[in-house]
C-alpha angles and dihedrals in degrees: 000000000000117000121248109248116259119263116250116194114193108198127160084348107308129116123201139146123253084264096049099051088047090059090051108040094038090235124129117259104234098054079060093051085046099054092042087047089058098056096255118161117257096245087060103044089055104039084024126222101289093033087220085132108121107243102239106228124269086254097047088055092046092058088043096055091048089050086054092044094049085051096045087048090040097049087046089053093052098034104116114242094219094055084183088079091041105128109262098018102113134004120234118213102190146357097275093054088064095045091051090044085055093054098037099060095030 
């Protein structure tokens, strides 16, 4: 089954996946999923509806961008060339599935 594409919220300039703005705002992804899965505006999902959410300071945003940009670099460094063979990418039924998979992407 193929995976849902991950979410990517633009808001003041900044784009970042659901993950990405939980690490920086300190707020649980899915609350973020939930808001965005309910049509709210992306101002809102991010500051929320009462803006009550605590602003992170301008250094902690800063280490966290850099975090987020070591794990984007890192996941491109390790992400296979051939995404067929990625774990979890196809199901093999048999033996000869595999043997044909082989010779088919060689």
């Amino acid at each position: 089954m193929p995976r849902k594409p991950e979410i990517v919220i633009d808001h003041e300039g900044e784009s970042h996946t659901v993950k990405e703005w939980s690490i920086l705002l300190g707020v649980q992804a899915e609350t973020l999923r939930s808001r965005h899965s309910k049509g709210w505006p992306a101002n809102e999902i991010i500051e929320g509806r009462d803006s009550l959410i605590a602003i992170p300071s301008q250094e902690f945003m800063d280490e966290m961008k850099a975090k987020i940009h070591e794990e984007r670099a890192e996941r491109e460094r390790t992400r296979p060339s051939n995404p067929v063979f990625r774990p979890g990418a196809i199901r093999v039924c048999s033996t000869s599935s595999i043997r044909d998979l082989t010779e088919r992407f060689q």
